[in-house]
N, CA, C and O atoms as a Maestro MAE file, in Angstrom:
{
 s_m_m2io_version
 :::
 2.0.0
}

f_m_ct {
 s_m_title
 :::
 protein
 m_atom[324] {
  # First column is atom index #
  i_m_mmod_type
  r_m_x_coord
  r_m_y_coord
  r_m_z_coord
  i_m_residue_number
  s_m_chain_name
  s_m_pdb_residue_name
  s_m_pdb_atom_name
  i_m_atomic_number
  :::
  1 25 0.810 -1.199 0.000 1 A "UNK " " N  " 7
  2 3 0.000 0.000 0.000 1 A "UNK " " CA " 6
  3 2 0.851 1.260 0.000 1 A "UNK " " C  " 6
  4 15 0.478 2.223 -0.669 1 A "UNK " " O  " 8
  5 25 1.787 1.302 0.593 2 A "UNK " " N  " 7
  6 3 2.792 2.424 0.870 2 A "UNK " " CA " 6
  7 2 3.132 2.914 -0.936 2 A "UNK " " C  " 6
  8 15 3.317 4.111 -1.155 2 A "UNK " " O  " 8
  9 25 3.173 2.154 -1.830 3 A "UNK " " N  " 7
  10 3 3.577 3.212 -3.178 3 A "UNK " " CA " 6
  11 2 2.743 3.843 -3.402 3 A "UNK " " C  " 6
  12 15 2.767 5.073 -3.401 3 A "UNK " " O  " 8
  13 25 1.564 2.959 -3.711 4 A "UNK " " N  " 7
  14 3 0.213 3.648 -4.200 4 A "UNK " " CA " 6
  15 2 -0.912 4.326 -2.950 4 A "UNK " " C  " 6
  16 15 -2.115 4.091 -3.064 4 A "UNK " " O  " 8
  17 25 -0.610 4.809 -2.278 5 A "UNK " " N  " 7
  18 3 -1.318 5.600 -0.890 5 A "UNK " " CA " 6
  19 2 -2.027 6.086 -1.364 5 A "UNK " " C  " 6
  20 15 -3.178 5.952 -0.950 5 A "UNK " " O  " 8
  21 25 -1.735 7.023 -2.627 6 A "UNK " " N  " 7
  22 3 -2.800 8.125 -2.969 6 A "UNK " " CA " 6
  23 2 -3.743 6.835 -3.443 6 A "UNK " " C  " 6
  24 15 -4.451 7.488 -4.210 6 A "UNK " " O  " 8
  25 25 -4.187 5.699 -3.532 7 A "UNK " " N  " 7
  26 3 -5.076 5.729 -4.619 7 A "UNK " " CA " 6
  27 2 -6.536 5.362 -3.757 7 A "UNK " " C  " 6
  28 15 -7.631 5.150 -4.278 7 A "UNK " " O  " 8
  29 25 -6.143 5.349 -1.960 8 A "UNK " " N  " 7
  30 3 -6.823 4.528 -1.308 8 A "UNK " " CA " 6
  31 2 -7.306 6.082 -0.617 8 A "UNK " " C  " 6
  32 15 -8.391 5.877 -0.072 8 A "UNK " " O  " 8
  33 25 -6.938 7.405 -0.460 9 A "UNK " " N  " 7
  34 3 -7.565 8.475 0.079 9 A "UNK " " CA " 6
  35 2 -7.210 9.571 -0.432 9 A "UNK " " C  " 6
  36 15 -6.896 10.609 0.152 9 A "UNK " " O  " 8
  37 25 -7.276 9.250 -2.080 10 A "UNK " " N  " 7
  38 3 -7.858 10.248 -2.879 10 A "UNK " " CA " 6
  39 2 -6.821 11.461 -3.491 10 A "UNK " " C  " 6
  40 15 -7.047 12.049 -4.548 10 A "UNK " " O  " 8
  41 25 -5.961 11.646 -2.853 11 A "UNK " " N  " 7
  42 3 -4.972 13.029 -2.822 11 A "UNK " " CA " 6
  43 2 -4.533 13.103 -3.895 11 A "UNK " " C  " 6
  44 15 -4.370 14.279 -4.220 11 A "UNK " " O  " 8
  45 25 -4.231 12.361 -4.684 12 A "UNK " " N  " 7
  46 3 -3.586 13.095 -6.338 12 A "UNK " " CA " 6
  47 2 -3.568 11.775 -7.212 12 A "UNK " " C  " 6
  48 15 -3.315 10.648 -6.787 12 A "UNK " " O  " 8
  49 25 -3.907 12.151 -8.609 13 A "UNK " " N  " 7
  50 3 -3.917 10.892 -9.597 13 A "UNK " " CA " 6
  51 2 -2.731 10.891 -9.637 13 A "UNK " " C  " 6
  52 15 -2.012 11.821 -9.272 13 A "UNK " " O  " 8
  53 25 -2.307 9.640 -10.176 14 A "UNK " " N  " 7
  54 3 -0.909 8.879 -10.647 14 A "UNK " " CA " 6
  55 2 -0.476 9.462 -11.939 14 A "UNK " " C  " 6
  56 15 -1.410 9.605 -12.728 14 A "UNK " " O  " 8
  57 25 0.606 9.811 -12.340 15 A "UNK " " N  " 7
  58 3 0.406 9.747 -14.233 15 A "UNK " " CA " 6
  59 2 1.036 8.933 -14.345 15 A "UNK " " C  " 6
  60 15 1.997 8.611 -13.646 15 A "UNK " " O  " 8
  61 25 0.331 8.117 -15.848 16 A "UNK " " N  " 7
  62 3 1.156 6.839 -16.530 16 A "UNK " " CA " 6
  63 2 0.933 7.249 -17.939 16 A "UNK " " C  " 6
  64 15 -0.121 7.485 -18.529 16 A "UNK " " O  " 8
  65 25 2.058 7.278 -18.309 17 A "UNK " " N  " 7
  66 3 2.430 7.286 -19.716 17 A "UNK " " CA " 6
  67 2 1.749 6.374 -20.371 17 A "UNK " " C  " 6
  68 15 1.890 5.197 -20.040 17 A "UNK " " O  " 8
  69 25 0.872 6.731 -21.432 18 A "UNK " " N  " 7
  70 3 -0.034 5.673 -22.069 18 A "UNK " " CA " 6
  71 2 0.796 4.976 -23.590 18 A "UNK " " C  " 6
  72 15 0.619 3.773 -23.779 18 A "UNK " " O  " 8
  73 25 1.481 5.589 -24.393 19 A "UNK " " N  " 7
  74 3 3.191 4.906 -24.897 19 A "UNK " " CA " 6
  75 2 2.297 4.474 -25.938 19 A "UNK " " C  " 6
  76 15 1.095 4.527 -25.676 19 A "UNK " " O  " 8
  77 25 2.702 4.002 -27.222 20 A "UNK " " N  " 7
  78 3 2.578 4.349 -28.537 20 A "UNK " " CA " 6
  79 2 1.454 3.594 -28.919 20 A "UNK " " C  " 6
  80 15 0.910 3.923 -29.973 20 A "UNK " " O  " 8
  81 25 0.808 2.266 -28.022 21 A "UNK " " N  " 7
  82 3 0.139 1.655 -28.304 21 A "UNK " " CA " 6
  83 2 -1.641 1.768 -27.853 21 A "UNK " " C  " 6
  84 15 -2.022 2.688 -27.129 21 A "UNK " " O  " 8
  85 25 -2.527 0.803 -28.344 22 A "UNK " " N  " 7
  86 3 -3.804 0.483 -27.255 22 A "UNK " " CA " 6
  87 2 -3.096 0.876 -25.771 22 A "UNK " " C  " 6
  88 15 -1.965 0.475 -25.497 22 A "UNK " " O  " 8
  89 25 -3.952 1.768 -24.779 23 A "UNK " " N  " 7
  90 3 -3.892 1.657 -23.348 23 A "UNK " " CA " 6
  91 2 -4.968 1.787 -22.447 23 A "UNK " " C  " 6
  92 15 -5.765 2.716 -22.316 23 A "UNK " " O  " 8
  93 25 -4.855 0.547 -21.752 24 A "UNK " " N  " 7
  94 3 -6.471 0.043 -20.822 24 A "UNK " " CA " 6
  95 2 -5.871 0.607 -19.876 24 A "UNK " " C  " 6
  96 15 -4.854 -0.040 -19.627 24 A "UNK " " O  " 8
  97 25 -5.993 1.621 -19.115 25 A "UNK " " N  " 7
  98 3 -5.661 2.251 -17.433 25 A "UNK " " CA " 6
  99 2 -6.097 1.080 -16.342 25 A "UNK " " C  " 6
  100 15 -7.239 0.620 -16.321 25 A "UNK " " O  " 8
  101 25 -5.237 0.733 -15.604 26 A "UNK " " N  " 7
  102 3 -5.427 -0.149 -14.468 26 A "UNK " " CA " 6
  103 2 -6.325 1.196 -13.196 26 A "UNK " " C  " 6
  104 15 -5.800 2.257 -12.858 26 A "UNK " " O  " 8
  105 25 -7.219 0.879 -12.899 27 A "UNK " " N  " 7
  106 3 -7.872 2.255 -11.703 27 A "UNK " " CA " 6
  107 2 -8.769 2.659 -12.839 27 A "UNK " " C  " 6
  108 15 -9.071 2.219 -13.949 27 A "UNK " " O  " 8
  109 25 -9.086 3.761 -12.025 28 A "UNK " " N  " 7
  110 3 -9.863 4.948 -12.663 28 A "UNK " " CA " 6
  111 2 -8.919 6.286 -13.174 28 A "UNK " " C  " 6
  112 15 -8.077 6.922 -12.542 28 A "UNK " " O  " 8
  113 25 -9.451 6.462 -14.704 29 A "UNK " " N  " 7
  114 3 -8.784 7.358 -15.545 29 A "UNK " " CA " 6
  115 2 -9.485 8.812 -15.020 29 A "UNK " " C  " 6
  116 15 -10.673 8.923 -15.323 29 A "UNK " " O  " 8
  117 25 -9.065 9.597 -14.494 30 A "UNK " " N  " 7
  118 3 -9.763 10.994 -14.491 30 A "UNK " " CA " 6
  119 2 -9.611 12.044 -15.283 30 A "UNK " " C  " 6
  120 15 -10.309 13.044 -15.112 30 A "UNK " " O  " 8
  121 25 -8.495 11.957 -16.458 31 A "UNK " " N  " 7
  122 3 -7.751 12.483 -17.341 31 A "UNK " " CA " 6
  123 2 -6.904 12.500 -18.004 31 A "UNK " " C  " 6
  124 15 -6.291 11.434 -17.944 31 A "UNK " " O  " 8
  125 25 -6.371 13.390 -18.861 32 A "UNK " " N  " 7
  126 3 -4.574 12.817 -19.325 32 A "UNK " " CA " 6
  127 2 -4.449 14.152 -19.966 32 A "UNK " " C  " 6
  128 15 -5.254 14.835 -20.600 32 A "UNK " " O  " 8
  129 25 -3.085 14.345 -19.586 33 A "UNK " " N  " 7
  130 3 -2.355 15.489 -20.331 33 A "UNK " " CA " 6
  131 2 -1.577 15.055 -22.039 33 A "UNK " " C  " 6
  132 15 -1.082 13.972 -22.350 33 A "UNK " " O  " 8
  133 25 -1.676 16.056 -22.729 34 A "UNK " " N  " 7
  134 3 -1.331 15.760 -24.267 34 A "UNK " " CA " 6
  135 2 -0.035 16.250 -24.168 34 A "UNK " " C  " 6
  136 15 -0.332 16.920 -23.179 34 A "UNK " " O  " 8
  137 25 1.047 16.484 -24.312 35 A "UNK " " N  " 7
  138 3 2.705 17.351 -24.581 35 A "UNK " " CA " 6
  139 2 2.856 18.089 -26.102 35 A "UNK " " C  " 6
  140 15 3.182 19.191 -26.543 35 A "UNK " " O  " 8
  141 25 2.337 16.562 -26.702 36 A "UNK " " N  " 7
  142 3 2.479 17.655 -28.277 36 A "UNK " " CA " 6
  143 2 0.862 17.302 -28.665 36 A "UNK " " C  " 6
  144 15 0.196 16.318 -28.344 36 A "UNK " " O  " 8
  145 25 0.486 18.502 -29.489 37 A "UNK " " N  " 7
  146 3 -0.675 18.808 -30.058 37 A "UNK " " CA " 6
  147 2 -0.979 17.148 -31.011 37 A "UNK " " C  " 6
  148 15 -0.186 16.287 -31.391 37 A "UNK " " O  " 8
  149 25 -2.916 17.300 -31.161 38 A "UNK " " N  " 7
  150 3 -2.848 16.231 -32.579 38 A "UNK " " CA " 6
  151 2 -4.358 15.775 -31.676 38 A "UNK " " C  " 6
  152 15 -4.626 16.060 -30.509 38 A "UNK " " O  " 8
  153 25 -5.244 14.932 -32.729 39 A "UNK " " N  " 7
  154 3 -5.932 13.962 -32.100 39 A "UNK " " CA " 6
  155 2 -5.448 12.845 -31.657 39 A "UNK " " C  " 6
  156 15 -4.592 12.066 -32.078 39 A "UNK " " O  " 8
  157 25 -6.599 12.905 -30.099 40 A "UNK " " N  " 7
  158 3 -6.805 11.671 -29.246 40 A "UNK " " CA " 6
  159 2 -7.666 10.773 -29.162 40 A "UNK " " C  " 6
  160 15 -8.757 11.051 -28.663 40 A "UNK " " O  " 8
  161 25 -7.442 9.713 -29.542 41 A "UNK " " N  " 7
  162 3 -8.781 8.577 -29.712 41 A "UNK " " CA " 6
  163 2 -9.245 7.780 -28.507 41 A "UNK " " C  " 6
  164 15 -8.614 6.773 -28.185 41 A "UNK " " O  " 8
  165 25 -10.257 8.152 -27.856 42 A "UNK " " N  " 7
  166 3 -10.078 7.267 -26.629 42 A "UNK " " CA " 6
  167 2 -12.010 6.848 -26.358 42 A "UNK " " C  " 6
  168 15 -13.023 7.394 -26.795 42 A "UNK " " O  " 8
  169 25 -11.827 5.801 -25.560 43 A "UNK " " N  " 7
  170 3 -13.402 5.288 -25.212 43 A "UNK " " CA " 6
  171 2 -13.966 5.927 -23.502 43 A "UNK " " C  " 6
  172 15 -13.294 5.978 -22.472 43 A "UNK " " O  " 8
  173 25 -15.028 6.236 -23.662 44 A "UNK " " N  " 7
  174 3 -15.111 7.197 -22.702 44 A "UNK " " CA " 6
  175 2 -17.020 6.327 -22.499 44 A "UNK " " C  " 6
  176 15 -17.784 6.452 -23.456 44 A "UNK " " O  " 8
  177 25 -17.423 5.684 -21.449 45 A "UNK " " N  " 7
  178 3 -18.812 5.526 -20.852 45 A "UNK " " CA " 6
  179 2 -18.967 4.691 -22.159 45 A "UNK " " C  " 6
  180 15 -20.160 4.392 -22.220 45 A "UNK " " O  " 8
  181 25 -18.358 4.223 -23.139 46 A "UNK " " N  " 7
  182 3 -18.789 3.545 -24.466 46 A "UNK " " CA " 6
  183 2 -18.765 3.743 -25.234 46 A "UNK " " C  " 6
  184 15 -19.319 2.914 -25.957 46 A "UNK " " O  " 8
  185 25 -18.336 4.602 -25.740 47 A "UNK " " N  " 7
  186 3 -18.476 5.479 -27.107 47 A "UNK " " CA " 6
  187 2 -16.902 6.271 -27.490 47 A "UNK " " C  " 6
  188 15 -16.238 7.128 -26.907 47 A "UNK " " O  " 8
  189 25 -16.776 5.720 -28.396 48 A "UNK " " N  " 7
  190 3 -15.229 5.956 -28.819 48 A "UNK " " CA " 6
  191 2 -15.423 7.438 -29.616 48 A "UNK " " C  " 6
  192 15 -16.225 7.826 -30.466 48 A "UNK " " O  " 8
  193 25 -14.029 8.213 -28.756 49 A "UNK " " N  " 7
  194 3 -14.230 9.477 -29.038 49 A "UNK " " CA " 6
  195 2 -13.405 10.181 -29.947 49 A "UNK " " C  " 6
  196 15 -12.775 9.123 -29.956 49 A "UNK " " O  " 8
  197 25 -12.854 10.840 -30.637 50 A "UNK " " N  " 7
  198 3 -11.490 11.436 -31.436 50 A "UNK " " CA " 6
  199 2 -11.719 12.767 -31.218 50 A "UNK " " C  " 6
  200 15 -12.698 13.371 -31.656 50 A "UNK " " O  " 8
  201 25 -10.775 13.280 -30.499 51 A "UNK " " N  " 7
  202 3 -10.456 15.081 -30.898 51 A "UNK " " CA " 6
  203 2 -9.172 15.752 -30.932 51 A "UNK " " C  " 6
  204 15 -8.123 15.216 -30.572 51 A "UNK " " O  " 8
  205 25 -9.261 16.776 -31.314 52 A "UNK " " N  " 7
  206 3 -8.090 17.442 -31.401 52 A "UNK " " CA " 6
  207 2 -7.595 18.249 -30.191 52 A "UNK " " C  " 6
  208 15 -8.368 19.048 -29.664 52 A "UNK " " O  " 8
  209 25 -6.366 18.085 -29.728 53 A "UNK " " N  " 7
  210 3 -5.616 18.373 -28.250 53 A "UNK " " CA " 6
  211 2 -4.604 19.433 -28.715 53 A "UNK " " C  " 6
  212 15 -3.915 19.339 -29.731 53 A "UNK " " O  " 8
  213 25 -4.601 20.579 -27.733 54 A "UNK " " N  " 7
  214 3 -3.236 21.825 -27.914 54 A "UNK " " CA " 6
  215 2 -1.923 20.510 -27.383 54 A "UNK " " C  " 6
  216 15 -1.788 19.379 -26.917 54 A "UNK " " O  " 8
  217 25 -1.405 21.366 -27.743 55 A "UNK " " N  " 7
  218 3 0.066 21.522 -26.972 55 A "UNK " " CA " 6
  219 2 -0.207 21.694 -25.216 55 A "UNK " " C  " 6
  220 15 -0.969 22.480 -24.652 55 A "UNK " " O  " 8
  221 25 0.503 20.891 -24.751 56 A "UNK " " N  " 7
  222 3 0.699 20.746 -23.108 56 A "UNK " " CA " 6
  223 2 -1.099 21.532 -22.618 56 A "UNK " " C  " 6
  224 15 -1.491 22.610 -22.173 56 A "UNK " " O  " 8
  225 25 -1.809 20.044 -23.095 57 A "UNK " " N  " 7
  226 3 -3.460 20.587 -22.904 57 A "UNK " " CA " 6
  227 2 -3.800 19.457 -21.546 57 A "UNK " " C  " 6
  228 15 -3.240 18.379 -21.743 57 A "UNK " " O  " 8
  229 25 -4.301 19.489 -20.722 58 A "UNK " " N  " 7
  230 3 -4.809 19.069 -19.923 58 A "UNK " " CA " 6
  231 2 -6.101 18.478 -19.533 58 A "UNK " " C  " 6
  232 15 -6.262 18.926 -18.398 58 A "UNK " " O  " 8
  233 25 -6.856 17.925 -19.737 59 A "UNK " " N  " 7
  234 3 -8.340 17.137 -19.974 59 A "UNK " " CA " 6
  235 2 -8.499 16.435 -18.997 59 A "UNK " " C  " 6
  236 15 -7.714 15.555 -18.643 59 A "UNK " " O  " 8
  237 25 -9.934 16.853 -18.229 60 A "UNK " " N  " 7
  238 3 -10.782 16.114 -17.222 60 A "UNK " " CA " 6
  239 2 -11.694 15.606 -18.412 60 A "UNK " " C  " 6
  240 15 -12.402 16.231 -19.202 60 A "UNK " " O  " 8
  241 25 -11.358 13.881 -18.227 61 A "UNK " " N  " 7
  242 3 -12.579 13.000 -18.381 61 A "UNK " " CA " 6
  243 2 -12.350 11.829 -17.815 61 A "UNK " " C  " 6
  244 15 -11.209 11.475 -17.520 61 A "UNK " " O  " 8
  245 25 -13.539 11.009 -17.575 62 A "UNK " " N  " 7
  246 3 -13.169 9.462 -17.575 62 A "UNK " " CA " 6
  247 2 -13.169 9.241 -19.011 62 A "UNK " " C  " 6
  248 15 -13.991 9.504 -19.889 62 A "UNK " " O  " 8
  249 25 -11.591 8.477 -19.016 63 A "UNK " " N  " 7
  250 3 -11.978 7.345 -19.932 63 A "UNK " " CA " 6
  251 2 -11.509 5.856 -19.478 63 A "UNK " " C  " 6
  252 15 -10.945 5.432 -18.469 63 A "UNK " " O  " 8
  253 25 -11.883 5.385 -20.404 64 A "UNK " " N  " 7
  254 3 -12.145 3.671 -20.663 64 A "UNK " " CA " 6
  255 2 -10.898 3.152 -21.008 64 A "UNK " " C  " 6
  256 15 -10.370 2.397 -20.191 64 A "UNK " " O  " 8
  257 25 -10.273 3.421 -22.134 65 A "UNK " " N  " 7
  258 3 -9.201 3.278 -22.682 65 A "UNK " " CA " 6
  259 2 -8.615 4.212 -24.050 65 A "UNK " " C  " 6
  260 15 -9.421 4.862 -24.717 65 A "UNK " " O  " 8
  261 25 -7.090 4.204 -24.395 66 A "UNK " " N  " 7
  262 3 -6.951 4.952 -25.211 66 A "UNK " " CA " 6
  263 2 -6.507 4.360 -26.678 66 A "UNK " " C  " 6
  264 15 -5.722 3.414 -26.617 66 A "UNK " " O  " 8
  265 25 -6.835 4.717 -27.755 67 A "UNK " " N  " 7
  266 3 -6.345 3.462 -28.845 67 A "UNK " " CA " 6
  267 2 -5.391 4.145 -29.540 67 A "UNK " " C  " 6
  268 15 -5.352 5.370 -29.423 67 A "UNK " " O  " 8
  269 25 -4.515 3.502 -30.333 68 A "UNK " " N  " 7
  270 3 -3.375 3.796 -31.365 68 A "UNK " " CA " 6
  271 2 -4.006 4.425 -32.321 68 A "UNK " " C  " 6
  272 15 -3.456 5.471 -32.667 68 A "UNK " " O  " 8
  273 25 -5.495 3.998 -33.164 69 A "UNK " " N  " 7
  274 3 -5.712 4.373 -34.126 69 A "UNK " " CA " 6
  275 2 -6.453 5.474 -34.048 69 A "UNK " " C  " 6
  276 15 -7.219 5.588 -33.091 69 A "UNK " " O  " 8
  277 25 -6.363 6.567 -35.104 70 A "UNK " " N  " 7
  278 3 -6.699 7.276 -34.791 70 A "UNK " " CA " 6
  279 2 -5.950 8.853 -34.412 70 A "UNK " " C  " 6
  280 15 -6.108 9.972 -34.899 70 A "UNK " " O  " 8
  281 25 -5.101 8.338 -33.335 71 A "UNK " " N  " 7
  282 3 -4.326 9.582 -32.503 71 A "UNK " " CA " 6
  283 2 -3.106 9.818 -32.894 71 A "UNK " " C  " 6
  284 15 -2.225 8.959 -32.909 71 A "UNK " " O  " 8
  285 25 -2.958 11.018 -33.244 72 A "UNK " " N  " 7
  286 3 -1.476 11.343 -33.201 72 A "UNK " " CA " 6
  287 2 -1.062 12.380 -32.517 72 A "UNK " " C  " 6
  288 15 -0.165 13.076 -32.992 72 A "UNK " " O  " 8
  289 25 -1.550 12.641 -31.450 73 A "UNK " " N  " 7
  290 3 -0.717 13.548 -30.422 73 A "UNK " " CA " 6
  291 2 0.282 12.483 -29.738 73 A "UNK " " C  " 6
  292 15 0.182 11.261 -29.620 73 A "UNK " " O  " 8
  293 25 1.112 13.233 -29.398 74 A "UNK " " N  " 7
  294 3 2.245 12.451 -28.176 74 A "UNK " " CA " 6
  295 2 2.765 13.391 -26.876 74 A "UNK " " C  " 6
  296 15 2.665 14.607 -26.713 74 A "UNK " " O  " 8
  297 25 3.444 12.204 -25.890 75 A "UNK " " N  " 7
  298 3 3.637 12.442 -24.868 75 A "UNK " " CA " 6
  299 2 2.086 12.333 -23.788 75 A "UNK " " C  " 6
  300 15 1.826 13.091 -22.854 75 A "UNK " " O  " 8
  301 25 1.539 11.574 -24.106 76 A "UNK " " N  " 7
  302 3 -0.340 11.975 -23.545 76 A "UNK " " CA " 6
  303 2 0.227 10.554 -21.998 76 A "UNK " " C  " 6
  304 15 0.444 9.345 -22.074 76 A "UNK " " O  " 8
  305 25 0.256 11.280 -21.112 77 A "UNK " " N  " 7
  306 3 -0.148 10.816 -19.682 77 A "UNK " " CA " 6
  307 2 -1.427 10.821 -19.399 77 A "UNK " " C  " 6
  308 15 -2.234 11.738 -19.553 77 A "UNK " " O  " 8
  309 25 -1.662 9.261 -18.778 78 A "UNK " " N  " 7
  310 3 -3.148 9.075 -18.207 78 A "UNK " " CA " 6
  311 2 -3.469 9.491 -16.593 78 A "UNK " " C  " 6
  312 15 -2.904 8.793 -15.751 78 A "UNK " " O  " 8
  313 25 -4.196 10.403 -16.195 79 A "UNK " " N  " 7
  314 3 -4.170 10.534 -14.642 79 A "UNK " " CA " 6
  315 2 -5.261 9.873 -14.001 79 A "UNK " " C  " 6
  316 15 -6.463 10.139 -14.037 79 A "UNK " " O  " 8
  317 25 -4.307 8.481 -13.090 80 A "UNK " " N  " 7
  318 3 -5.084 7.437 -12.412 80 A "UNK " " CA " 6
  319 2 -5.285 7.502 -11.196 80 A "UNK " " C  " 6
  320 15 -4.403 7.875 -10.423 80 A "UNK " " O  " 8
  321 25 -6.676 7.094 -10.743 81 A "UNK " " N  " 7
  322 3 -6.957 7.134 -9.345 81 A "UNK " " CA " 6
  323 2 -7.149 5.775 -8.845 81 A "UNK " " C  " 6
  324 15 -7.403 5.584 -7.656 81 A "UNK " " O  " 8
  :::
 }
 m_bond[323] {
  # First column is bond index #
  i_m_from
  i_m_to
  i_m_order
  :::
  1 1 2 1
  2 2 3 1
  3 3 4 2
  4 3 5 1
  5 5 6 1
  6 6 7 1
  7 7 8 2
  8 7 9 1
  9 9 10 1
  10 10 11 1
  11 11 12 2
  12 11 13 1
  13 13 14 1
  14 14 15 1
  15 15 16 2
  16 15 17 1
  17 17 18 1
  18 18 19 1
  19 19 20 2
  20 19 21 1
  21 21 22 1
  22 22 23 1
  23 23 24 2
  24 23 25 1
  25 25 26 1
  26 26 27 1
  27 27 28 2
  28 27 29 1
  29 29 30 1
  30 30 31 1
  31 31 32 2
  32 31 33 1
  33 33 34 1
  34 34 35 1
  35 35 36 2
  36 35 37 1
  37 37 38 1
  38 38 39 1
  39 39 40 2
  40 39 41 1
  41 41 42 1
  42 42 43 1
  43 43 44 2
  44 43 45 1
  45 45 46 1
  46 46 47 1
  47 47 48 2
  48 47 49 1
  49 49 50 1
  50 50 51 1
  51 51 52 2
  52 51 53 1
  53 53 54 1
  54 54 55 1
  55 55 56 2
  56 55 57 1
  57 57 58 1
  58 58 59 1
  59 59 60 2
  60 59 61 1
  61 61 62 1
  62 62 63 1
  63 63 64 2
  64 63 65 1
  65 65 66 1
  66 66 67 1
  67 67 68 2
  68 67 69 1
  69 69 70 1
  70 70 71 1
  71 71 72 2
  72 71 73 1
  73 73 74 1
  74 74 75 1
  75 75 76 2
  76 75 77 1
  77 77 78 1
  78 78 79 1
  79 79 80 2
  80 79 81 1
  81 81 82 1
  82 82 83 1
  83 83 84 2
  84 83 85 1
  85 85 86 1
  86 86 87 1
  87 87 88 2
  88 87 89 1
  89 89 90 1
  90 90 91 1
  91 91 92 2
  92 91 93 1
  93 93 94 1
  94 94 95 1
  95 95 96 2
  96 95 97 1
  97 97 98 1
  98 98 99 1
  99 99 100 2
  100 99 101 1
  101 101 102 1
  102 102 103 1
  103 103 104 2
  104 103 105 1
  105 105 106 1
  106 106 107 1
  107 107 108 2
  108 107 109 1
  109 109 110 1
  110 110 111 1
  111 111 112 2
  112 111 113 1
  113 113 114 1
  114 114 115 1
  115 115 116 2
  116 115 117 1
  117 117 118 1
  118 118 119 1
  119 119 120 2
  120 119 121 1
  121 121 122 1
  122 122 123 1
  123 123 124 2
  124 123 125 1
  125 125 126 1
  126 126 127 1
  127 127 128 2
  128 127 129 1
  129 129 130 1
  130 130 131 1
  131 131 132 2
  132 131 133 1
  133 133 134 1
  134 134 135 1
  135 135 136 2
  136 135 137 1
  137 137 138 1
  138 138 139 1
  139 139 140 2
  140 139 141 1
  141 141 142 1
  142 142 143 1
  143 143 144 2
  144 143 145 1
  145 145 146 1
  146 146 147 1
  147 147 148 2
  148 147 149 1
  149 149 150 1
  150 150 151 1
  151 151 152 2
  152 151 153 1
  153 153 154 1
  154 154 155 1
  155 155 156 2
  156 155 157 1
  157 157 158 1
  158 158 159 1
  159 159 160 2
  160 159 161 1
  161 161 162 1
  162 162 163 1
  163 163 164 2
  164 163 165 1
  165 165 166 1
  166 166 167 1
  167 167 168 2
  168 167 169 1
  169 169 170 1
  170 170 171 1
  171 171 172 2
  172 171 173 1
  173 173 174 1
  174 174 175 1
  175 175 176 2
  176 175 177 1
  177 177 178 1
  178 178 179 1
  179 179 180 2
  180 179 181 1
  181 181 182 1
  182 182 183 1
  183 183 184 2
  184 183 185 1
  185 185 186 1
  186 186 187 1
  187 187 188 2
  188 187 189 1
  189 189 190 1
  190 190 191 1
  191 191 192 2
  192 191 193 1
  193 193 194 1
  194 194 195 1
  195 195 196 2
  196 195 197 1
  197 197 198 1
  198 198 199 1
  199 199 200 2
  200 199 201 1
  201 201 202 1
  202 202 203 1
  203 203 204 2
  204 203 205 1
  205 205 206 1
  206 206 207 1
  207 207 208 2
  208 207 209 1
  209 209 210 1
  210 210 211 1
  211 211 212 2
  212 211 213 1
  213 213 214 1
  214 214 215 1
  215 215 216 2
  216 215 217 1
  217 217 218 1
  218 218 219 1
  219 219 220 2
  220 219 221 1
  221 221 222 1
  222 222 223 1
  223 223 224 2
  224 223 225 1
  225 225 226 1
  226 226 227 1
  227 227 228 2
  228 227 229 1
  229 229 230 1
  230 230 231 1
  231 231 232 2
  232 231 233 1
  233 233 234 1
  234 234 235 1
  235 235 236 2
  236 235 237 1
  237 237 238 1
  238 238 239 1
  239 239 240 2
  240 239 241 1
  241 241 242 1
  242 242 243 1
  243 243 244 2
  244 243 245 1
  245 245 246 1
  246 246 247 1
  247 247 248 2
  248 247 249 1
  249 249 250 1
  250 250 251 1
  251 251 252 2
  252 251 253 1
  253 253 254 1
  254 254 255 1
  255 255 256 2
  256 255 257 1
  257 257 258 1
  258 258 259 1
  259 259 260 2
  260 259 261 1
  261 261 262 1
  262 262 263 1
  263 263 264 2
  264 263 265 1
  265 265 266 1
  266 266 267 1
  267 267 268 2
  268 267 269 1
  269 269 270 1
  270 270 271 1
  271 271 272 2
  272 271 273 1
  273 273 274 1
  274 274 275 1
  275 275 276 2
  276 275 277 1
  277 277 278 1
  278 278 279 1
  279 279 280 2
  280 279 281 1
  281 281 282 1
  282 282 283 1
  283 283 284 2
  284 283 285 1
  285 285 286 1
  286 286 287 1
  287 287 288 2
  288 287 289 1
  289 289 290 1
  290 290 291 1
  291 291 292 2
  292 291 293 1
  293 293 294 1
  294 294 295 1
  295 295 296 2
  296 295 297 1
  297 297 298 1
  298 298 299 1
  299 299 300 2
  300 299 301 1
  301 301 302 1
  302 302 303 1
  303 303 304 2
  304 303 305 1
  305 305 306 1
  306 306 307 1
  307 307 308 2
  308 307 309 1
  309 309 310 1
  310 310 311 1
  311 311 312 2
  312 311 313 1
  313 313 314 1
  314 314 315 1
  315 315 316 2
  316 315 317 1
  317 317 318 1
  318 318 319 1
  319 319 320 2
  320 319 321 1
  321 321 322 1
  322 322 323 1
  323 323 324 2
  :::
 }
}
């Protein structure tokens, strides 16, 4: 329990690098930051989403998972709870 503390009383999401491929978030996704601009393809309540992300953009959502196809922004961290 001691690495992951935050995930049991809440205090700050994790970031995990979601990396060039499909990424299923282990937890709950509350967001993800983009680094470089581009669309993001990701499944969100069921429904697979695509949009276009700035440069070092920051996004509150749940999602589900994030897919390869589709996206070409990079550097996109997932923030897990």
């Amino acid at each position: 329990m001691a690495k992951y503390a935050n995930l049991s009383n809440g205090v700050a999401p994790i970031w995990v690098e979601t990396g060039d491929g499909d990424y299923t978030p282990t937890g709950t996704c509350i967001g993800f930051f983009v680094e470089v601009a581009g669309d993001v393809s990701f499944i969100s309540g069921g429904n697979t989403i695509t949009r276009t992300f700035l440069d070092s953009q920051l996004v509150t959502c749940q999602v589900d998972s994030f897919l390869a196809s589709g996206t070409t922004a990079t550097g996109i961290c997932a923030l897990v709870i």
